[in-house]
Each structure stands twice: as C-alpha cells, then as structure tokens.
N, C-alpha and C positions, 0 to 999 in steps of 0.2 A: 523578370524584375531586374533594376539596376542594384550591384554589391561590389562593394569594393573586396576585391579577388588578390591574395598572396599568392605569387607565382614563381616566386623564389626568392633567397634571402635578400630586401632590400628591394623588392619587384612589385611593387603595387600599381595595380588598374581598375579603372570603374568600368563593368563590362555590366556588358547583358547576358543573364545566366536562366534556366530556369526555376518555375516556383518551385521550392524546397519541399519534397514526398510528405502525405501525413505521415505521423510519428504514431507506433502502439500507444494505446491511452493518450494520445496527444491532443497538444493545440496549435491550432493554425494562428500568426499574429501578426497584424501589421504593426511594423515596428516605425515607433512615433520619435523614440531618442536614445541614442545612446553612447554612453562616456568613452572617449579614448583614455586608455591607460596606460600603465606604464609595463602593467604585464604583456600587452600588444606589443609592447615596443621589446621587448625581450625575445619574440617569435621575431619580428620584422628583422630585428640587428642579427640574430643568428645564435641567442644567446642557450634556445631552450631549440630542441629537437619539433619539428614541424613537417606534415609529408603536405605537398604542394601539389596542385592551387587547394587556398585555404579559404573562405572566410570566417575573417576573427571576428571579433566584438561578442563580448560579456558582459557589460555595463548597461541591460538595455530594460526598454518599459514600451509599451504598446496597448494594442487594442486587439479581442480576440476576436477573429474573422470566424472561426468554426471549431468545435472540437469534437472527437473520435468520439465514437462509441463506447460506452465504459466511465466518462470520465465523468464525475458525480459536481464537483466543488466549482466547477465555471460553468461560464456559456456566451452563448456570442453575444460582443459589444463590450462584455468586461474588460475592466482597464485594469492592467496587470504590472508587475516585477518580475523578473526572471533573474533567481540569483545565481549569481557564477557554480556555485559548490553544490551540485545536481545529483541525484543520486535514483537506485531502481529498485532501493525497500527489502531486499531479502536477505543482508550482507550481516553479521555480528554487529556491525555501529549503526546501521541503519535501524534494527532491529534493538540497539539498547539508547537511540536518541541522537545518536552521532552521526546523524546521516551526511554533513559536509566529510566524513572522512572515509564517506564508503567508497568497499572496496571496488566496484566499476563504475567509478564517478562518471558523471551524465554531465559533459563541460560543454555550453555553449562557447564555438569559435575553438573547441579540440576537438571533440570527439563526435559534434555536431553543428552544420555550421550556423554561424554566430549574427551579431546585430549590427555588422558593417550590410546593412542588404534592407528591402522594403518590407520582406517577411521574414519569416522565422515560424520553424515548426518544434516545438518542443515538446520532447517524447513525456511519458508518465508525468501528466500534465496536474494529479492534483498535488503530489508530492513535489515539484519544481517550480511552481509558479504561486506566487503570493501579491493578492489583492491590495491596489494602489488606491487609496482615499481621493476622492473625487477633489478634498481640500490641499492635496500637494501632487504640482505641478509633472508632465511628465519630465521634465529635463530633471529635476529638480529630484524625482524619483529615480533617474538611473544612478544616482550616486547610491542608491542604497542596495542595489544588488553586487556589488562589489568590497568601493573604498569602506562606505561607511559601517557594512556591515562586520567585515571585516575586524575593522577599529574597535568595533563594540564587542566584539566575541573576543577579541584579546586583552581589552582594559577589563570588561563588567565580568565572564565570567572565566579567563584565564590568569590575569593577573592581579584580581579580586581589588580593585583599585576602591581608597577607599577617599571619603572626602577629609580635607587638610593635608593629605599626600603630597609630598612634588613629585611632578611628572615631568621629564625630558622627554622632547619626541626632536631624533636627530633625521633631517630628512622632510620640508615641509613643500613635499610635494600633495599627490589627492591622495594617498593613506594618511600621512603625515598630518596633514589639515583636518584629516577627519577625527584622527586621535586627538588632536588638542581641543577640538569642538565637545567632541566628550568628555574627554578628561575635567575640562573647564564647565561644562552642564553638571559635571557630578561631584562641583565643589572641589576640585584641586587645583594647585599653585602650578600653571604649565610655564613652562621654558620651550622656544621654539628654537632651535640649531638648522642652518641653510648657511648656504654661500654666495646667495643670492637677495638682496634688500627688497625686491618687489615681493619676493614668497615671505620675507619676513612679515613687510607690513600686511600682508593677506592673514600669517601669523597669527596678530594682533587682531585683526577684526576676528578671525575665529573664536578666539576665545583665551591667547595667549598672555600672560604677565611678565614676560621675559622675552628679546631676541635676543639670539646671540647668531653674530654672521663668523664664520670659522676659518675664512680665510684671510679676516683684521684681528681677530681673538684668540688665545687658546679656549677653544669649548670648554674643555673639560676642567682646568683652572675658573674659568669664572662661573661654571655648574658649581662646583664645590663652594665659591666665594658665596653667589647666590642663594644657595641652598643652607648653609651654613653646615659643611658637611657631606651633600650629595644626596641627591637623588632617591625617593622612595622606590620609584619606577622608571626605569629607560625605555625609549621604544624606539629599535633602529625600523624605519620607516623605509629605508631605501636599498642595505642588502649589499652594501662594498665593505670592502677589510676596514677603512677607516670609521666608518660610521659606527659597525658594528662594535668594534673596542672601544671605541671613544665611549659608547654605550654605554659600555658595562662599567667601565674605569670612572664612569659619574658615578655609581651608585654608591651607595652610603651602606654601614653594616647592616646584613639582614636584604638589601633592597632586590626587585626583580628585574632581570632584563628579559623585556617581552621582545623578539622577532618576527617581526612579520615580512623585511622585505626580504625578497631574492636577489639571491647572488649574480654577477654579470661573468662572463667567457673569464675575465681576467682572474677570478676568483674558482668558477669552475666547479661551486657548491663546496669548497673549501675557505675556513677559515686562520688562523692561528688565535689562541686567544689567551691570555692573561689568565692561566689556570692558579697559580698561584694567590693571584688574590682577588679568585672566585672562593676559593678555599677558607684563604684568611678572612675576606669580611662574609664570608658563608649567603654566598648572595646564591641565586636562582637562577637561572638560564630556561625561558618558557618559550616557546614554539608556539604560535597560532595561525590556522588555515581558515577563512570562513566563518561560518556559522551555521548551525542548523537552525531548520526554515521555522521552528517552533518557537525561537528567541525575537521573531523580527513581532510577535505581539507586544514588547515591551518596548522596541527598539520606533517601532513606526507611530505609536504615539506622541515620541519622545517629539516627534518633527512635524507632526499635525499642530502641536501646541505653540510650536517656535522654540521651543527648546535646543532644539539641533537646528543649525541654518547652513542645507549643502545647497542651497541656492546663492551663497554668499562667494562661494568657492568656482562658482563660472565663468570664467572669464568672458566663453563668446562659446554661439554656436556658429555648427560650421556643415557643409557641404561633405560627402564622401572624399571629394577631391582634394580636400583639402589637409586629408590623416595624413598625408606621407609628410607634409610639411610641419606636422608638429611632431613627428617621430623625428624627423631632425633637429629638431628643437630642443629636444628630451637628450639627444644624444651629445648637443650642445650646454645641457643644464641649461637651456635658456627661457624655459618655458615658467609662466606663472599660470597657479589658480588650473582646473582643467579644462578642457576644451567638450562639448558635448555635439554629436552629427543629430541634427533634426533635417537637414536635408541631403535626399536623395538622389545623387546629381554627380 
C-alpha cells in the first residue's frame, strides 16, 4: 500500500509499505480520509518523542474491508470513525467509562500505525471504532475523531458550558474552530483570538460573535471590554505560554480555563502562570483529553442535523504528498481552516 512514512524528525516520504497485520479483535480498513493536524505536526517538528519510521494520522474515517474473529458490532463495508483516544477495556477508567484516559491507550499514528496510508488495521475493533451515518460525508467525519470531539468533551462535559456563557477560544486553528462551533450550537456568546485574519473570518462562519486578531489588539483588554468583565470560559486551543495566560487572565470571577492544546519544545510541558489571581478571582484550571467513545451518541447527531458544520472548516483536500507542505505551514502559522488527505499519492 502507499503511506506517508516519518523517518525522522522533519523526514517525510510516500513509500510503498506493506499491508498493516490483522489486529486481535480487529478491523481491517480502507481509509477513505483523513485530517492533518496539528498534533502530527508536534511529532514531525520534533516536539513530542516518536521512534521512527512512523506512520501518523488520527483524524481518519473509512470503509471496513474485513474484521477478526470476535468482533460483534461491525462487518465488512461499514463505514466507520476511528477516534484518536483508543483504549483495551480492562484498565480502572476503561472500566468506570473513562476509557479515552486509559491506561494502555490504543493511539492510531503511536502505538499503531495511523491514517497517513490506504489501510489501517485497528486492534479491539468494537471498543475503537464508531459508526459514521451514511448522511455525513467521509471528509466531513474525520474531523470528529479528533478536533471536534475533543472540543465537545472539554466544553459539554468538562467545562459544563452553559448557554448565555461567554466563551473565549484563543487559537482558531481545527480545535479552536471546533470549540467555537460548539460553544456557538449550545447558545454561547464565542470570542475568537488568532493572529491570523483568514482564521478569523473562518472564526465568524463557524459560529463566532467576536474576532479579535492579537497581534493589532491587546486580547485580553478587549476580552474584558467585550465581555463586560471577562470571560465565563477560556479555551487555549493551541498550548504556548502566551495563549495559555492570556487564557486565564480573560476570565471573569468564578470562570474556567479549559486546556486542550499542547505545549511546543519551547515551552517543553512547562508553563508559568498567574497563580495569584487564579486564587483571587478563584477561577478553575480544567485539563481535557478526548472523549470516550460513549459520548459521540450525543455528539454525532448534533452534525447529522447541521447543527455542528466541520465541513465548513476544510479548506481543501489533498494528496499524501502534499502533508509535509502544510506541516510547514503550521509551523509558519500560515495555515487556514484544515486540510483533509483523500488522496493516496
């Protein structure tokens, strides 16, 4: 099969590899699309530990060619999601519902390779994989094993977001866009922060009341003006020292700051932050990873309706050959809206 192969940091090639082994309880999948993001671009730049040759890709949707013995809930031809936060069931969080934080997470594109490739064999295939409605598209579905689900496990049930809230999302890259898409579907007043005017106006179509570009603004001055006060909910989207504070320093007494992005080399999973007055206005600091696979029943309706729209957020599909040139891109902040590989090339 052709898969775009990490071979060291900054090393990408479209080779010819062989088809990927069945998986225990697994399924065999030909993979029809999937998102580049920006945690790809964290292995590629050298930011997160990676043993080489890799293939990445988590963002991905297909079609199932065959599945193992054992496995109850599919069968060949289903059209499927395969969400990043994989798990093998017999762990304390697997076992109380928390199965994105179990403890030998099942990560397509780490610990098995991923959706830069034609196929994909994904191990304990009833626990990992979740059925994609024939009424939304495959491109359209790789956003939801990732960004968007993501987004929704940290606004619906980690930061208990409520409607008339204001929500800041600093960072309107594909998490960032997907938070405001929500935020904005569940009745909240979103503020979009970027440094970039084309991710702004992408902002606005998702579902934003607010841009603010941060490198003509102080953010956090016109959060406060905006808001009359600050922020219910901050959401740093992207995971640098600046975003992150800037984050917190919007919210208003009481408000939460949700996390979702990661840190870059420069930062090194270190932050400093404004402990003082987290204290004084007795705000929150909330960590979210993922989602388990049991919340995408609430979540994948939401976008069979039109309610959520990650089709709005595509700029373009593109060729295997053509990731390396948007990981530079990303590296550049130059990129809008995200990119999706439908083709295999």
């Amino acid at each position: 099969m052709k898969a775009l192969v990490l071979e060291g940091i900054q090393q990408l090639a479209v080779r010819d590899v062989p088809d990927p082994q069945p998986a225990a309880l697994g399924a065999f999948i030909r993979v029809q699309a999937n998102g580049v993001c920006r945690s790809d671009w964290h292995g590629w730049i050298g930011d997160s530990k990676r043993e080489f040759p890799l293939i990445m890709g988590h963002e991905m949707t297909g079609i199932i060619e065959d599945v193992m013995p054992g496995v109850t809930r599919f069968k060949k031809g289903d059209r499927v999601v395969v969400p990043f936060s994989g798990s093998e069931g017999t762990c304390e969080y697997c076992q109380s519902g928390q199965s994105h934080l179990c403890d030998g997470g099942i990560i397509p594109g780490r610990t098995y390779s991923g959706g830069y490739a034609e196929f994909v064999s994904v191990p304990h295939a009833d626990r990992n994989l979740m059925a994609l409605p024939d009424d939304i598209s495959f491109t359209d579905g790789a956003a939801l094993g990732c960004r968007f689900m993501t987004s929704f496990h940290g606004l619906v049930d980690r930061a208990e977001l409520r409607a008339g809230e204001w929500v800041v999302v600093y960072g309107c890259g594909g998490v960032g866009l997907s938070a405001i898409n929500i935020a904005a579907s569940l009745g909240a007043s979103v503020i979009g922060v970027d440094i970039n005017d084309a991710n702004l106006d992408l902002a606005n179509e998702m579902g934003a009341h607010f841009a603010i570009n941060s490198r003509e603004s102080k953010a956090v001055e016109a959060v406060m003006q905006i808001t009359k006060g600050g922020a219910h909910v901050a959401v740093d989207a992207l995971g640098i020292a600046q975003t992150c504070v800037d984050a917190i320093m919007s919210l208003r007494k009481g408000g939460r700051q949700l996390q979702i992005g990661l840190t870059t080399r420069k930062e090194a999973g270190y932050v400093s932050v404004p402990i003082d007055t987290i204290v004084l206005r007795e705000l929150k600091i909330i960590g979210s990873l993922g989602m388990a696979p049991h919340r995408f029943a609430s979540m994948i309706p939401m976008v069979a309706s039109g309610r959520l729209t990650p089709g709005k957020m595509v700029t373009k599909e593109i060729a295997l050959s053509d990731v390396s040139g948007v990981f530079e891109s990303m590296t550049r902040s130059a990129n809008t809206g995200t990119f999706v590989v439908t083709r295999f090339e």
